[in-house]
TIKOLDO-167776 format. One record per atom (N, C-alpha, C, O): x negated, y negated, z. Coordinates in steps of 0.02 Angstrom, whole numbers, plus 50000, padded with zeros to 5 digits. Last residue first. Example, Ala and Ser with C-alpha at 12.3 -4.5 7.8 and 13.67 -1.06 7.14 Angstrom:
// residues 2
493585011250354/493165005350357/493554999850394/493304994350402/493405028450390/493855022550390/493405016550390/492885016650423/
This chain:
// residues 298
456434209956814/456424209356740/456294201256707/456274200356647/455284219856922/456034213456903/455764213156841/455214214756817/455494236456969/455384231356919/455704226156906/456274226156884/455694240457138/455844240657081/455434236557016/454964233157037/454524245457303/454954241157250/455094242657181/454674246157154/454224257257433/454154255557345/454624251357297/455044253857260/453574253557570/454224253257540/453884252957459/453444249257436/452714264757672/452854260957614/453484259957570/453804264257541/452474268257852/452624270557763/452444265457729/452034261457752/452474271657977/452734264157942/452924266657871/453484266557845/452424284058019/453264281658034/453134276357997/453654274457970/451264288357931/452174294757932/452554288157957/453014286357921/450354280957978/450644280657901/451164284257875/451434283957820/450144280958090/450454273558057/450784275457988/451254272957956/449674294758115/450434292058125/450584284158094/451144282258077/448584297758074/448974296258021/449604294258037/450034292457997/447774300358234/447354296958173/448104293158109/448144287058101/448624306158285/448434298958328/448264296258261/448514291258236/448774317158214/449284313358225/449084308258239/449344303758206/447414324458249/447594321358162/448414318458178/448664317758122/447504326158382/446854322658335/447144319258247/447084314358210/448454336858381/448404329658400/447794326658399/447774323658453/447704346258331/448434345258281/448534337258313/448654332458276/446564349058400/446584344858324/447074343758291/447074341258235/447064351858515/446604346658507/446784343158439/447024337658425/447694363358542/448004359558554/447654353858524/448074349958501/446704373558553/447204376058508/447364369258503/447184367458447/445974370458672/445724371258614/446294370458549/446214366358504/447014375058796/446944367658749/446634366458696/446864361958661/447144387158738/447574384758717/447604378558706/447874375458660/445874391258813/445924392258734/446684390358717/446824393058663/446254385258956/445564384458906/445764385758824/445794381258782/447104395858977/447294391858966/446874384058942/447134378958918/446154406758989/446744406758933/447084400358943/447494399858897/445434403459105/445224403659030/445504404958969/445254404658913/446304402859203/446044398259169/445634397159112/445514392059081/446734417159190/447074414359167/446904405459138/447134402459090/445214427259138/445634423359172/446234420359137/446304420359075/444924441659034/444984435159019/445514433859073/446064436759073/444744456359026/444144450059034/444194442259063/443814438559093/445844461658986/446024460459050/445254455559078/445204452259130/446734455958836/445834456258869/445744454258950/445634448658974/447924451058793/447734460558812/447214459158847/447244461658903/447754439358774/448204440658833/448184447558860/448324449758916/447074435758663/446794437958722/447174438258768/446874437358822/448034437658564/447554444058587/447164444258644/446944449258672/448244423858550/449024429558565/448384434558594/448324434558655/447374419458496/447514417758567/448034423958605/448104426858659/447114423558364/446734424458409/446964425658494/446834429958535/448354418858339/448414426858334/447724427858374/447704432458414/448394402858345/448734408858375/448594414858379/448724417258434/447014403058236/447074402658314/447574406358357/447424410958395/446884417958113/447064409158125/446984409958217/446924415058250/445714427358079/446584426758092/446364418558131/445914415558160/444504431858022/444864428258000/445694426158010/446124424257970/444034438758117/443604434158105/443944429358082/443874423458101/444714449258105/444774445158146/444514440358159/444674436958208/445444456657975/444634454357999/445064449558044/445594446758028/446954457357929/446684461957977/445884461158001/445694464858047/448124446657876/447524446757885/447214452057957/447244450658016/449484451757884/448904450557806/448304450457827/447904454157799/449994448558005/450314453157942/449814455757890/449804461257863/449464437258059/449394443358103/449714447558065/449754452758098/449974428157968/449144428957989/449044437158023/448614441458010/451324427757996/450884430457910/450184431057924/449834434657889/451374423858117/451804427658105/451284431258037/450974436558040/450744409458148/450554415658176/450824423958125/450434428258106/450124392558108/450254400858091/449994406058118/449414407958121/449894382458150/450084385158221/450454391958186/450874395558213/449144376558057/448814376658125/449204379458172/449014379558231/450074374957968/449504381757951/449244382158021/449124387658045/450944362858015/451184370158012/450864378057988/451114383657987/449894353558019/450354355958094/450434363458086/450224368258119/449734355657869/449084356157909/449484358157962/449544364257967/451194351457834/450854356857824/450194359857848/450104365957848/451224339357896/451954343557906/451594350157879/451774355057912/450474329157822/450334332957882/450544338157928/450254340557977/450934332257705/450144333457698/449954334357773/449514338157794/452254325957702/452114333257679/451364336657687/451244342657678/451824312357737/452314316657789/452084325457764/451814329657800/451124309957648/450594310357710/451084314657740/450904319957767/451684309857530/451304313857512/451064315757586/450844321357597/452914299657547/452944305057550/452424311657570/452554316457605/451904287557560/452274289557624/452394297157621/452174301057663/451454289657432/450884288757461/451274289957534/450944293557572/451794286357307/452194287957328/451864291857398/452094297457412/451304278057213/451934276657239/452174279257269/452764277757281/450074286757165/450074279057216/450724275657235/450694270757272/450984296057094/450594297857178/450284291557211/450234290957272/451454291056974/451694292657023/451264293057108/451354290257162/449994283556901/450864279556911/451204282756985/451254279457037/449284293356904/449004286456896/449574282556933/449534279256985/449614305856908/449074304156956/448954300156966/448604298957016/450854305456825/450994309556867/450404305656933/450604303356986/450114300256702/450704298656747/450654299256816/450474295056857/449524310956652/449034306656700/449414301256727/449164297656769/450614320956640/450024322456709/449664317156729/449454316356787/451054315856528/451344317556570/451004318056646/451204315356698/449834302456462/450384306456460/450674309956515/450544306856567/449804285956429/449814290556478/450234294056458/450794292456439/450194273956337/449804280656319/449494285856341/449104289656311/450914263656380/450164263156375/449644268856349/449034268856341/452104270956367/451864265956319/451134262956301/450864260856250/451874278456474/452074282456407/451664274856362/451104274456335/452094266856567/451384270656571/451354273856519/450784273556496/453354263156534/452804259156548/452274262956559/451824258756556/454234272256599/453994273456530/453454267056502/453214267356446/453824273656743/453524279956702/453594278956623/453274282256583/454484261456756/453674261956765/453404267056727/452924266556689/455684263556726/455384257656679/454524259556723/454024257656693/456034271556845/456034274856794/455604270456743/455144273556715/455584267757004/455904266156950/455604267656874/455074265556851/455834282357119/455454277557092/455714276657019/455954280856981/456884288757158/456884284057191/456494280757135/456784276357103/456514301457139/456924298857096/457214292357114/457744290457089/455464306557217/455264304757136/455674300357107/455494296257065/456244311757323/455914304857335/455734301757248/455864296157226/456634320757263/457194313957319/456784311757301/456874308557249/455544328157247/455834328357194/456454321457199/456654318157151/454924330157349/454584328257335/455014323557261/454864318257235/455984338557416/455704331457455/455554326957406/455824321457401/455814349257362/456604345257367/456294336557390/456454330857375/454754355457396/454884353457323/455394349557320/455444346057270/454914356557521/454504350357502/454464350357426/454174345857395/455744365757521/456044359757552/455504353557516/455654348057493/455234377257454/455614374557402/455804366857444/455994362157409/453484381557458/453974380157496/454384375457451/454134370857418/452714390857368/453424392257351/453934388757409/454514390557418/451314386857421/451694385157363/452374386657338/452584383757288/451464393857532/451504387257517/451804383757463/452274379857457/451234405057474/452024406957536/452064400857543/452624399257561/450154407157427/450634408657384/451294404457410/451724401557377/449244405357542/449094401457491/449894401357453/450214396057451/449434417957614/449724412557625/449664406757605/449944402257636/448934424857496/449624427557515/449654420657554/449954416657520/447464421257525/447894421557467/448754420657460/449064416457428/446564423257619/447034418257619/447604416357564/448024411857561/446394440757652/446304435157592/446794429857625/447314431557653/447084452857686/446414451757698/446094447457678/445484448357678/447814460257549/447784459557596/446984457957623/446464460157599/448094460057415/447934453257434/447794453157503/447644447857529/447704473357296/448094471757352/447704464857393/447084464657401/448494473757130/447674475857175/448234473957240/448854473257239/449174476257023/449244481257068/449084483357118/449194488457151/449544465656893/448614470356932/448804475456969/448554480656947/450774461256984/450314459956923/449554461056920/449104457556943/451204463257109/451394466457042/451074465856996/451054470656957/450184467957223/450434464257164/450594464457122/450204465757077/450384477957365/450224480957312/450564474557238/451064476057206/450354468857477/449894473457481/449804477557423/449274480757417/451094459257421/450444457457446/450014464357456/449414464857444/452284466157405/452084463657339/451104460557369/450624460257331/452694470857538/452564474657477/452354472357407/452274476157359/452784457057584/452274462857630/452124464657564/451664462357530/454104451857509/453214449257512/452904453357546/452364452657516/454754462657550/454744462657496/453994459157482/453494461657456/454684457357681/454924465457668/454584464957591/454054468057584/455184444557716/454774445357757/454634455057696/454014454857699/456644438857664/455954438457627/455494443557640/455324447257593/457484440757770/457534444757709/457124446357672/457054451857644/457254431457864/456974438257867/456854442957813/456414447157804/457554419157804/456644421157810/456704429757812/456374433657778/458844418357717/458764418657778/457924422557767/457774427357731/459194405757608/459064412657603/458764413557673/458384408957689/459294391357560/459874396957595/459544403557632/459744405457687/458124390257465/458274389757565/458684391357616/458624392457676/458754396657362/458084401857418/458264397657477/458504399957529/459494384657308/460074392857349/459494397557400/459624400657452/458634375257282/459104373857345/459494381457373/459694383257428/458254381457162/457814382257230/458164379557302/458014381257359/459504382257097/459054390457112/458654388357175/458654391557227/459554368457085/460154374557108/459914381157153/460044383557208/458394366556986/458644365057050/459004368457101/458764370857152/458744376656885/458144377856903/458344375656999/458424379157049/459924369256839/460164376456844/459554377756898/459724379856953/459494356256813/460064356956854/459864364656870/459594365456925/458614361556693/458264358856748/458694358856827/458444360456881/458774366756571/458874369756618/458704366956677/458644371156722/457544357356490/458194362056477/458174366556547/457674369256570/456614346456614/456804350356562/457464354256545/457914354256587/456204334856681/456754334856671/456834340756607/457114339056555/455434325756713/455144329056655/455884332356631/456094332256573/455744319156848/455654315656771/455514315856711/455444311556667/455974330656946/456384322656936/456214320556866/456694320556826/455654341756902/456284340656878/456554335756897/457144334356885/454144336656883/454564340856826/455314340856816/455614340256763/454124334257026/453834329056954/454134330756925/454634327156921/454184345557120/454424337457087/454434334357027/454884332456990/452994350457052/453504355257060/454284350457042/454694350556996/452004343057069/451994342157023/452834347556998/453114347756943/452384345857208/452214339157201/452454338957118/452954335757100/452004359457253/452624355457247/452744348557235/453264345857256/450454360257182/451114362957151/451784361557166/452214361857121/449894348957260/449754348657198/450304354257146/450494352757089/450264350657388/450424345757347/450294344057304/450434338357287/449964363657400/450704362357415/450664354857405/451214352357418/448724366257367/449254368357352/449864365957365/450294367157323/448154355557466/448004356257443/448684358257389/449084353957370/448564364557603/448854356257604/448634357457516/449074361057492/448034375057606/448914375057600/449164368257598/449744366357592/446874374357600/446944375057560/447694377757542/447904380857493/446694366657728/446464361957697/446744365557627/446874361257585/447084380057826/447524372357842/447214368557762/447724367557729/446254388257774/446834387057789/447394383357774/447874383157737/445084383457850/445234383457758/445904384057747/446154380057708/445254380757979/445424374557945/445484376457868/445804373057828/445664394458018/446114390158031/446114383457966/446554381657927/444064396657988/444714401757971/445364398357951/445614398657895/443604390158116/443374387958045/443874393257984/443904390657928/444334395058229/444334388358195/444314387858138/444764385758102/443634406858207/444464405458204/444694401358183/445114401158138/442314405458232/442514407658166/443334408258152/443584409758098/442534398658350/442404397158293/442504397258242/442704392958203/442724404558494/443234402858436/443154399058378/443644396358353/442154411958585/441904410958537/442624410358484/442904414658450/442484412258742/442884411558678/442724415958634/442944421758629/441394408358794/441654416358830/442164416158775/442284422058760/440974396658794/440654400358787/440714409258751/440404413258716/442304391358858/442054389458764/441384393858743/441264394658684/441964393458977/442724397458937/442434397358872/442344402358836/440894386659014/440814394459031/441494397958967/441474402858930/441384375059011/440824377258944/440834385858944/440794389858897/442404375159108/442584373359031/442224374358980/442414374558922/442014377959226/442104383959185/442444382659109/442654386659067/441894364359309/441174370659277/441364376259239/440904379759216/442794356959349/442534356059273/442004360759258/441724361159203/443934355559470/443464359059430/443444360059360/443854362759323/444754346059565/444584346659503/444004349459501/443524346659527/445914353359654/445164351959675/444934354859614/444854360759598/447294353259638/446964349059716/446344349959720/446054348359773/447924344859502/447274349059540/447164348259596/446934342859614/449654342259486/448874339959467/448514347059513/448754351859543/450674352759491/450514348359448/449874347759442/449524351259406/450554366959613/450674359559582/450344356759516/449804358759495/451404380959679/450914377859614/451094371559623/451674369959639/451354390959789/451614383759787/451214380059732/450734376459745/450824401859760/451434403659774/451804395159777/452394393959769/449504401859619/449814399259677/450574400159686/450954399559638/448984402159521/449274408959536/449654407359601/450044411259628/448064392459510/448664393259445/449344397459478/449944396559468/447274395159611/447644388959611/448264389759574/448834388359594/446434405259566/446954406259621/447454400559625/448034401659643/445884399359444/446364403559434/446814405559507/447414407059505/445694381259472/445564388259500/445984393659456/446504391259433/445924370759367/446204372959415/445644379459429/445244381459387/445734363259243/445454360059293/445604363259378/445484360359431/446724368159164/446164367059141/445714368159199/445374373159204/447944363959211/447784368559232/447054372259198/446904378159207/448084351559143/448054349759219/447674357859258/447304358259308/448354356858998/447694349659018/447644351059100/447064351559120/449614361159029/449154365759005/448214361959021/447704364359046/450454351659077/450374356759108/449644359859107/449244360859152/450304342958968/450074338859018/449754347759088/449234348959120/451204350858872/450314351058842/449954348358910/449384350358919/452374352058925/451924357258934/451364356858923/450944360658948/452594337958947/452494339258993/452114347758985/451694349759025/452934332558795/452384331258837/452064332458888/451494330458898/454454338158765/453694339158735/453044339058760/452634343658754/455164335158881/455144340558850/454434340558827/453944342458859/454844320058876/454454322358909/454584331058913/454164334158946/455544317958756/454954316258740/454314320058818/453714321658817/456754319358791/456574322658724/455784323858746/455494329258752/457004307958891/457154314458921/456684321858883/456414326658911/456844295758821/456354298658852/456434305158886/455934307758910/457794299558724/457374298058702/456804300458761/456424305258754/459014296358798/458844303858778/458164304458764/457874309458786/458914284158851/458644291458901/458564295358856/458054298758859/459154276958732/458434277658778/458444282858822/457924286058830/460524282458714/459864283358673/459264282858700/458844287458697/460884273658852/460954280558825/460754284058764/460874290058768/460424259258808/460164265758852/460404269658848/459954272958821/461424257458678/460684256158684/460164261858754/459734266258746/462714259258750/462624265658671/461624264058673/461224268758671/462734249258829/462674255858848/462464259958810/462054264258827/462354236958772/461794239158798/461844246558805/461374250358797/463684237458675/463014239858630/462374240558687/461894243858669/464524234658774/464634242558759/464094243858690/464054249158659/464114221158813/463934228258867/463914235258814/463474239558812/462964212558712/463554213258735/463584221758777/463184226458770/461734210558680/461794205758770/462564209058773/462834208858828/461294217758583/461244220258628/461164215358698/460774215558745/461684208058460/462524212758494/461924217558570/462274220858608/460654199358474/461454196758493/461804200958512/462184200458559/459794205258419/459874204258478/460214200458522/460134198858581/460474218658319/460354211558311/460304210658379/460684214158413/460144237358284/460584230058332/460154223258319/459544223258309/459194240058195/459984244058181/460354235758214/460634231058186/457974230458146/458274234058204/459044237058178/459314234358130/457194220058109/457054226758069/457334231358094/457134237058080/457524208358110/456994211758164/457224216858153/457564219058200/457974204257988/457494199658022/457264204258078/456674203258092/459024213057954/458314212457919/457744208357948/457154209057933/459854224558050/459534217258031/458794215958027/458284216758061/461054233257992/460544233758003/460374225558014/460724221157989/462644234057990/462314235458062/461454233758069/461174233158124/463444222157892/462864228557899/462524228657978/462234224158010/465234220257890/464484217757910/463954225157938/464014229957976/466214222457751/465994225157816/465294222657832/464834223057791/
């Protein structure tokens, strides 16, 4: 059977089969969806940017439009003023920096273990963490409250700490699954090529594995920053200083603060919006190109 892919222009279609009709059609009809998908996405953040620049009577308008019919820029320091979203921010990023952190240094090494350490029981271990993803979130939600507010071990209580969502990282089982696919990709004659040199298990692990594996680590490293930066649900559970609730839960609150315009709530959402796309522009070469990891020739 001839392979659909082609290696010379790195394409599913060869640009031979897209002069024939029923590969242009299957070709644009992927392209619409594509751009249909894409302006889903793009059009609320474009919304949110356009109404920046609006009046609040404007927003409120019985005939709203798109752009501004009369760009105003004087209440964007006044909003960032009237915020003070700082200490949210700065809340947000430990956060964000100490769930990236954890979660690839315990599902990573979480990997490691039962792609290549491979202990007694290792199938059975697997099994177990593929059956929690089964497990429907809500169920969770009850039991972690009650173990955060009173730990089993000590008895103290975690509430009010980045702790608990420190934990809720480290037990994500998909990126232990990820991490663990991908491990087993890499060729085995390397890890015992490093044994031989007299690396042991861990400096493996830092020397041999994690420079090989450098696509995985960014998808999971940014898939987790995205996903602390737009925690709401456990922030607004655990954390009662407000100093210290992540952005959403900030934002969620000012919808009570009859203080606060609508252009100024929509001010603190572009805020919200900035740095998750700040760090995409910046690492996207390195989520969609990647790295291919070759074998050992012999």
């Amino acid at each position: 059977m001839r392979s659909i892919f082609d290696n010379k222009t790195n394409t599913i279609l060869s640009r031979g089969d897209l002069k024939r009709g029923k590969y242009q059609a299957v070709y644009w009809v992927m392209f619409a969806i594509l751009v249909l998908l894409s302006l889903i996405c793009i059009i609320p953040v474009f919304w949110i940017l356009m109404s920046c620049f609006k009046s609040t009577q404007e927003i409120f308008s019985a005939t709203p439009s798109f752009f501004p019919r009369e760009w105003n820029t004087d209440g964007l320091a006044e909003a960032w003023e009237k915020l003070q979203l700082w200490p949210n921010i700065l809340s947000t990023v430990v956060l964000s920096v100490g769930n990236l952190l954890i979660s690839l240094v315990v599902c990573g090494l979480g990997g490691y273990v039962l792609s290549r350490l491979r202990p007694v029981g290792h199938k059975l271990i697997f099994t177990l963490v593929i059956w929690t993803m089964m497990m429907p979130a809500q169920v969770r939600i009850v039991p972690l409250y009650m173990s955060f507010i009173d730990f089993p071990i000590g008895g103290f209580s975690l509430v009010d700490s980045y702790v608990p969502l420190w934990l809720i990282t480290a037990a994500n089982c998909f990126n232990i699954m990820l991490f663990k696919n991908h491990f087993d990709t890499i060729s085995i004659s390397l890890v015992e090529a490093s044994k031989l040199d007299g690396c042991g298990d861990i400096r493996t692990f830092f020397h041999v594995i994690v420079p090989l594996s450098v696509p995985i680590i960014m998808f999971v490293g940014i898939s987790c920053v995205n996903i602390s930066w737009s925690e709401f649900f456990w922030s607004m559970l655990v954390l009662d200083d407000a100093n210290l609730q992540t952005i959403p839960v900030r934002i969620f609150k000012l919808s009570a603060d009859t203080s606060i315009t609508m252009k100024i709530y929509m001010v603190a959402l572009l805020f919200a919006c900035i740095p998750p796309f700040i760090i995409f522009l910046i690492f996207q070469r390195q989520i969609v190109g990647g790295i291919n990891v070759g074998g050992v020739k012999g």
